[in-house]
Phi, psi and omega in degrees: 000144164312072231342287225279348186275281189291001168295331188283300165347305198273354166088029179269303173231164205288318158244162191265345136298350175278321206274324173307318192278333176284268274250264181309339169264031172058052147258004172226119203264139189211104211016100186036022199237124193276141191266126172276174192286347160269355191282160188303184239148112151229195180279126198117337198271156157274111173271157146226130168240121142337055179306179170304296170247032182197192173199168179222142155232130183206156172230136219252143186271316165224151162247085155272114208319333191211163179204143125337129118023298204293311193252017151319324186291332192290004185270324209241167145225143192269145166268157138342000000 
């Protein structure tokens, strides 16, 4: 799956064109290396995302093409 497709899934970010624009202006590192908006997404890998006044780090658990509301979080575990 697609980095910025799966920033959207999990409900990390809102839209999958905001996730793009993050992905190009190098605010999403996807195991320690800034990610373009096509790179792969597997189970296991590390994100990190740049917010304006914050960041999230996570390692992502499942990729399912489509998910609930309910059950996005369950894509990831936030790290520390």
């Amino acid at each position: 799956m697609r980095i910025d497709k799966f920033l959207k899934n999990a409900r990390i970010i809102k839209r999958r064109t905001i996730a793009k624009e993050a992905c190009d202006r190098e605010r999403v590192f996807l195991n320690g290396r800034p990610a373009k908006p096509g790179a792969e997404v597997k189970v296991g890998d590390l994100v990190h995302v740049r917010f304006g006044n914050g960041e999230i780090k996570l390692r992502v658990a499942a990729l399912p093409e489509s998910v609930r509301k309910e059950d996005a979080a369950s894509m990831y575990e936030l790290l520390p």
